[in-house]
Each structure stands twice: as structure tokens, then as C-alpha cells.
TORFI-17152 format. One record per atom (N, C-alpha, C): residue number from 1; atom name; chain; x, y, z. Coordinates in nm, 3 decimals, decimal comma. Layout:
% residues N
  vexkol  banu  guro        x        y        z
     NUM    CA     A        X        Y        Z
...
This chain:
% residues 100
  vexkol  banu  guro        x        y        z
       1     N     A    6,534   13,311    1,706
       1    CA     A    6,392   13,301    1,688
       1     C     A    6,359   13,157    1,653
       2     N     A    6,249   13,098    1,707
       2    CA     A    6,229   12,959    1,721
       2     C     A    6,092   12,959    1,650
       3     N     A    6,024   12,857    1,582
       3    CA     A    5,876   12,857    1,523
       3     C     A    5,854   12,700    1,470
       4     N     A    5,744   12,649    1,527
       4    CA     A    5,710   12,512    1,490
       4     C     A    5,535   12,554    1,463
       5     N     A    5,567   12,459    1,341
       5    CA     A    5,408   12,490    1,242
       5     C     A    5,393   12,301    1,272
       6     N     A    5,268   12,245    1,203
       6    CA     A    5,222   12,113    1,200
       6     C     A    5,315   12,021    1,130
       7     N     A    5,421   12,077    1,075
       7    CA     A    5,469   12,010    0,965
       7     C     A    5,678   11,971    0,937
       8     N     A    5,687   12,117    1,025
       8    CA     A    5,847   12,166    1,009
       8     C     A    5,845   12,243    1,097
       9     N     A    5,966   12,279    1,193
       9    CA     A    6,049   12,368    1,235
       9     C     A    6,104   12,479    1,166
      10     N     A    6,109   12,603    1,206
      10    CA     A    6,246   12,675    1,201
      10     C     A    6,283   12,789    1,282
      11     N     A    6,431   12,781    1,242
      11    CA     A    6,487   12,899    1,359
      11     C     A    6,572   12,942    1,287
      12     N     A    6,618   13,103    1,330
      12    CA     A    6,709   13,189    1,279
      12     C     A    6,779   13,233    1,435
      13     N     A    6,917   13,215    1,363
      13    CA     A    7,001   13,209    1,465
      13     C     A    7,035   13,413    1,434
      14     N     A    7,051   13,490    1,543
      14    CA     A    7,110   13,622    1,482
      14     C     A    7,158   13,656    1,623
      15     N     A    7,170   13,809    1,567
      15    CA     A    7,254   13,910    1,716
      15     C     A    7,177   14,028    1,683
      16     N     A    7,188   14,067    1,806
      16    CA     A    7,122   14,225    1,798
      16     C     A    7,265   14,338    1,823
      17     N     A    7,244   14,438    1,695
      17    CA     A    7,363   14,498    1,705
      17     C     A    7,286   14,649    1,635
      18     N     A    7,321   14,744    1,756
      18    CA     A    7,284   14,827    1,749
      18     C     A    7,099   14,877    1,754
      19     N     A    7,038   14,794    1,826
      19    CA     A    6,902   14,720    1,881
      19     C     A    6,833   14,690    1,748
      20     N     A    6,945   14,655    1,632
      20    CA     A    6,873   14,578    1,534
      20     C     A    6,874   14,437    1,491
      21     N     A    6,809   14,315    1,516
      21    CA     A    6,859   14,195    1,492
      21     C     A    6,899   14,190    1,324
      22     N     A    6,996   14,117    1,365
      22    CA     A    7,086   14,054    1,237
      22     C     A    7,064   13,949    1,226
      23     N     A    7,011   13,863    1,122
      23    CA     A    7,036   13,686    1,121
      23     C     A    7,177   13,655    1,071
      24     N     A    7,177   13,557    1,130
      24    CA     A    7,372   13,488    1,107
      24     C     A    7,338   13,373    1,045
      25     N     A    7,234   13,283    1,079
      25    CA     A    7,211   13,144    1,032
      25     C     A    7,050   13,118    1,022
      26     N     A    7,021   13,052    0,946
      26    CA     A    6,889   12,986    0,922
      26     C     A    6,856   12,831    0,947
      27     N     A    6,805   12,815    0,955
      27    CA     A    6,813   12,630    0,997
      27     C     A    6,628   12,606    0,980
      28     N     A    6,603   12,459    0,895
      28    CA     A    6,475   12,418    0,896
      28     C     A    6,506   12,283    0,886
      29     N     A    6,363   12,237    0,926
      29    CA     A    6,392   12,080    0,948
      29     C     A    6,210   12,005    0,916
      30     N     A    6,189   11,900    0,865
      30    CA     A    6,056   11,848    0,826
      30     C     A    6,021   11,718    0,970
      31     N     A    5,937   11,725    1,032
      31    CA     A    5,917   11,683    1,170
      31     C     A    5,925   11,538    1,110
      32     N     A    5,944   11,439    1,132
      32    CA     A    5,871   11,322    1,122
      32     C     A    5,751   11,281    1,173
      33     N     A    5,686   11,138    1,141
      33    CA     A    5,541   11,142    1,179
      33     C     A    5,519   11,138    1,312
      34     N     A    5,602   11,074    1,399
      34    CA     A    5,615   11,061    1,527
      34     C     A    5,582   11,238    1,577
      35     N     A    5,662   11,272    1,522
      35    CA     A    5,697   11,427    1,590
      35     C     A    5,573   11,519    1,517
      36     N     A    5,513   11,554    1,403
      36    CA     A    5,415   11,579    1,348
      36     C     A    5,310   11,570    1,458
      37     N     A    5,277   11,454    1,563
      37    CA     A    5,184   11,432    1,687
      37     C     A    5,214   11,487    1,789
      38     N     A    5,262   11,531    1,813
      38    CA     A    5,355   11,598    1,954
      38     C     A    5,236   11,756    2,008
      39     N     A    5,230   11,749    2,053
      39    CA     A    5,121   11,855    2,099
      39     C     A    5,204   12,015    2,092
      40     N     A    5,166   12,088    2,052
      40    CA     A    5,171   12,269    2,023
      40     C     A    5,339   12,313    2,067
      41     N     A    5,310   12,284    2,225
      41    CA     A    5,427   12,273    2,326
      41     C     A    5,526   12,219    2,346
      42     N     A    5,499   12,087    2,322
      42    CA     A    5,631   11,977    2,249
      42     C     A    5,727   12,017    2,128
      43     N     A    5,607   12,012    2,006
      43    CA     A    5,712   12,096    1,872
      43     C     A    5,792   12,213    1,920
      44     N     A    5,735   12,329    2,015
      44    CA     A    5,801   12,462    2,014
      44     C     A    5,956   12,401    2,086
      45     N     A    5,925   12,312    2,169
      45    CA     A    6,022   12,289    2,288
      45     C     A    6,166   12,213    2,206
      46     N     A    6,083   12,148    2,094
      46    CA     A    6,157   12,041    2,006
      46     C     A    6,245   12,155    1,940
      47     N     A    6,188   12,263    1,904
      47    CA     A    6,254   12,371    1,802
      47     C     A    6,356   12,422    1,866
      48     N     A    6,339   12,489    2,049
      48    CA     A    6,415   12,537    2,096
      48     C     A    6,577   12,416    2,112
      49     N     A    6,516   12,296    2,090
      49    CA     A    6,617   12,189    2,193
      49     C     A    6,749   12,212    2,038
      50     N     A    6,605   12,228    1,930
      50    CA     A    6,714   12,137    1,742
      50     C     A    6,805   12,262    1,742
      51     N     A    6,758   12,418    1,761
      51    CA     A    6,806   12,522    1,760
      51     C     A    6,965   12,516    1,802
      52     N     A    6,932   12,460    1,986
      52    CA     A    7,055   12,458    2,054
      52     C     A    7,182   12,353    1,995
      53     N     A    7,104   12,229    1,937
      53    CA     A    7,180   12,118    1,882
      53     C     A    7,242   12,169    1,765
      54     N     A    7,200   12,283    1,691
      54    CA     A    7,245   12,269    1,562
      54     C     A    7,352   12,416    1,593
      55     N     A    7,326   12,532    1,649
      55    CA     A    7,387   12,632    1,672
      55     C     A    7,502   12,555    1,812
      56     N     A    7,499   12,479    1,813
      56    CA     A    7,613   12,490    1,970
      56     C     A    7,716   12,553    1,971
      57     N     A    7,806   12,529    1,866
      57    CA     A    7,912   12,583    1,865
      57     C     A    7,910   12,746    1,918
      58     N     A    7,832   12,815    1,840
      58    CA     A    7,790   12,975    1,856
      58     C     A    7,770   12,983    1,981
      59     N     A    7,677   12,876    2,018
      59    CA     A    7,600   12,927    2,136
      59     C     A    7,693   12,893    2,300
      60     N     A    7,738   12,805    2,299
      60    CA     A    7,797   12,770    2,420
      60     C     A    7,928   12,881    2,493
      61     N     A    7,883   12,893    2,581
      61    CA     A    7,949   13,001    2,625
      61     C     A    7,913   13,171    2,632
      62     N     A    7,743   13,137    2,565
      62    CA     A    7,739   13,297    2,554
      62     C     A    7,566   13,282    2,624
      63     N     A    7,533   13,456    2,639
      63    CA     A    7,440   13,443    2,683
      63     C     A    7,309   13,456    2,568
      64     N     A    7,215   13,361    2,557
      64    CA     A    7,147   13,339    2,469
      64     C     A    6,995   13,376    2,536
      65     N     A    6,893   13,458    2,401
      65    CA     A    6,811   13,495    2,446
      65     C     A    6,706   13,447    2,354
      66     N     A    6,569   13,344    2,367
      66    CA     A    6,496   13,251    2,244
      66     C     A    6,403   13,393    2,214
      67     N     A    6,359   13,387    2,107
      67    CA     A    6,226   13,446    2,085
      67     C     A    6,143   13,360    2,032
      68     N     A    5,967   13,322    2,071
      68    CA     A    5,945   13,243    2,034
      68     C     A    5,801   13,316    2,027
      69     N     A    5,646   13,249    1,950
      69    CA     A    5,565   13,296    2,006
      69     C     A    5,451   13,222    2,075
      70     N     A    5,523   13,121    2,168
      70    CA     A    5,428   12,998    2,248
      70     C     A    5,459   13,046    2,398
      71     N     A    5,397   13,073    2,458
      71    CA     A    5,433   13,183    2,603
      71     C     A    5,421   13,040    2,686
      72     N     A    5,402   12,909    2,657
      72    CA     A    5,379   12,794    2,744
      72     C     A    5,576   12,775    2,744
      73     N     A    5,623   12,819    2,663
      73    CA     A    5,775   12,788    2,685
      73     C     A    5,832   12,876    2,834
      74     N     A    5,810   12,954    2,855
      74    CA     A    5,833   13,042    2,898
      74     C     A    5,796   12,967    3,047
      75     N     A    5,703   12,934    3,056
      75    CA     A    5,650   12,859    3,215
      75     C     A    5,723   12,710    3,220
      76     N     A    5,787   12,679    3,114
      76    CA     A    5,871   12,531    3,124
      76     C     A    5,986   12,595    3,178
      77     N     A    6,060   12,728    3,142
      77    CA     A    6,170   12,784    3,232
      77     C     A    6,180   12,820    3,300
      78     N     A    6,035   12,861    3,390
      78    CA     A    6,004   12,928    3,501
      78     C     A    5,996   12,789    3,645
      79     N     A    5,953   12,730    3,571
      79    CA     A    5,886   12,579    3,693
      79     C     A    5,910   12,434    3,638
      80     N     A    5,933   12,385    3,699
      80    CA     A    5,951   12,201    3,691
      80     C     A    5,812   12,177    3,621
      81     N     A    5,859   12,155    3,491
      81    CA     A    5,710   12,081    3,434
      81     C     A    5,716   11,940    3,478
      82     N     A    5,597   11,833    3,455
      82    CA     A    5,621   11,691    3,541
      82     C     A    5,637   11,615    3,403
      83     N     A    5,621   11,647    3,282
      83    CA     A    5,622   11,603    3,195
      83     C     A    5,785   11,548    3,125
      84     N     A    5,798   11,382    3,139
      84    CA     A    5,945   11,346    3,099
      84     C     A    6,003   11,394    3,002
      85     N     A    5,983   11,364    2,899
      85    CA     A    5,999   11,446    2,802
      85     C     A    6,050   11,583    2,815
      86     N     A    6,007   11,697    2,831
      86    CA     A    5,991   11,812    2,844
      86     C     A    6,088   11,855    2,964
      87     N     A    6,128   11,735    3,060
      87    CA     A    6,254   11,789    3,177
      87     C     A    6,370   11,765    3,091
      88     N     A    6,379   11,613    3,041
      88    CA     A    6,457   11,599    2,915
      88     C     A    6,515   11,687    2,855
      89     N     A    6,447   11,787    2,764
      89    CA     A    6,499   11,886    2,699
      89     C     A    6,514   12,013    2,782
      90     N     A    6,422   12,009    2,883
      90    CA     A    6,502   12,149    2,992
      90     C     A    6,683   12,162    3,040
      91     N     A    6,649   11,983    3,047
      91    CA     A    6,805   11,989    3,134
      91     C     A    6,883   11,976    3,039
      92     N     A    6,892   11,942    2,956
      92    CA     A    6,991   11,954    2,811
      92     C     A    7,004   12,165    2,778
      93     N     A    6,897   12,160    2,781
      93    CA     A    6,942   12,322    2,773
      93     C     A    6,997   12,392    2,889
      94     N     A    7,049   12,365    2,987
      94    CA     A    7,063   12,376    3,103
      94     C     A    7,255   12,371    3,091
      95     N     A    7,276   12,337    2,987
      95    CA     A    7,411   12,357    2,933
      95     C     A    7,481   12,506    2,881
      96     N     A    7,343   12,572    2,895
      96    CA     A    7,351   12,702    2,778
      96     C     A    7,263   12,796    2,833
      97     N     A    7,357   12,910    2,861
      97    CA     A    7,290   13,007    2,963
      97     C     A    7,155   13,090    2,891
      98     N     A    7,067   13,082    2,912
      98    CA     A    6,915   13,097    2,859
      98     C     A    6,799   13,178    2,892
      99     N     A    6,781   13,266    2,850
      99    CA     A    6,683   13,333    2,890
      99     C     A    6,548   13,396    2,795
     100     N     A    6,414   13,321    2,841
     100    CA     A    6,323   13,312    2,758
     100     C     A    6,238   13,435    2,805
């Protein structure tokens, strides 16, 4: 689960076992000012990218599923956004089998 507010990130890393999620890990982070400006879509995208950076170990090699509640993520995995940035962190996740 992924969530970016105006201020900070966070994500909970878990598994679903027995169709109940479990959290395994927690992770938060305070944006800097640079990143604090980043538009709605950017932060969520930033959350999904810190998520993958900070869980890799867990995550590489398995099939990973985000929950998030910005449905604009969802059309960055569907289609080539034109936005640099934002291919940037597509193709970095592009390491890690993904499904939003």
C-alpha cells in the first residue's frame, strides 16, 4: 500500500494470506522542499518508486501488486506517459513484475 500526503510518504509493505493482508514492513519518509512541489501524481509515483527502492530485496523476483488511492497511477502503467520524469520511474519499475 502506497500514500503520499503534501508533506511525507508512506507505504506498508504486506502479503495477503488467507485473503487477509498482513503488514511485514512499514516505511515513511518527509518529502523535501523540492519534492513537497511535485504535483498529486508525481508524489504517488515517488511513493511507488521509494516503496520499490526500499523493499527490493522482498520484492525482486516476486509478483507484486501496489494498492494505492490515485487511479492516475494506474494509466502511467497502462500507456507511455510523455512526461520525463514519470518514464524515469516507470522504467526503473520495470525491474519488478507489477501490477497496479
Amino acid at each position: 500500500m502506497c500514500d503520499a500526503i503534501d508533506f511525507a510518504i508512506r507505504v506498508v509493505l504486506g502479503r495477503k494470506c488467507d485473503k487477509i493482508f498482513r503488514a511485514i514492513y512499514y516505511a515513511s519518509k518527509t518529502l523535501n522542499d523540492a519534492q513537497q512541489n511535485y504535483t498529486t501524481t508525481k508524489k504517488e509515483m515517488l511513493t511507488v518508486v521509494l516503496a520499490c527502492d526500499k523493499f527490493w530485496a522482498y520484492l525482486i523476483g516476486a509478483k507484486m501488486i501496489v494498492y494505492t488511492d490515485h487511479v492516475a497511477i494506474q494509466n502511467i502503467f497502462a500507456k507511455k506517459e510523455e512526461k520525463s520524469q514519470l518514464i524515469q520511474w516507470f522504467l526503473l519499475l520495470q525491474e519488478f513484475d507489477v501490477e497496479i
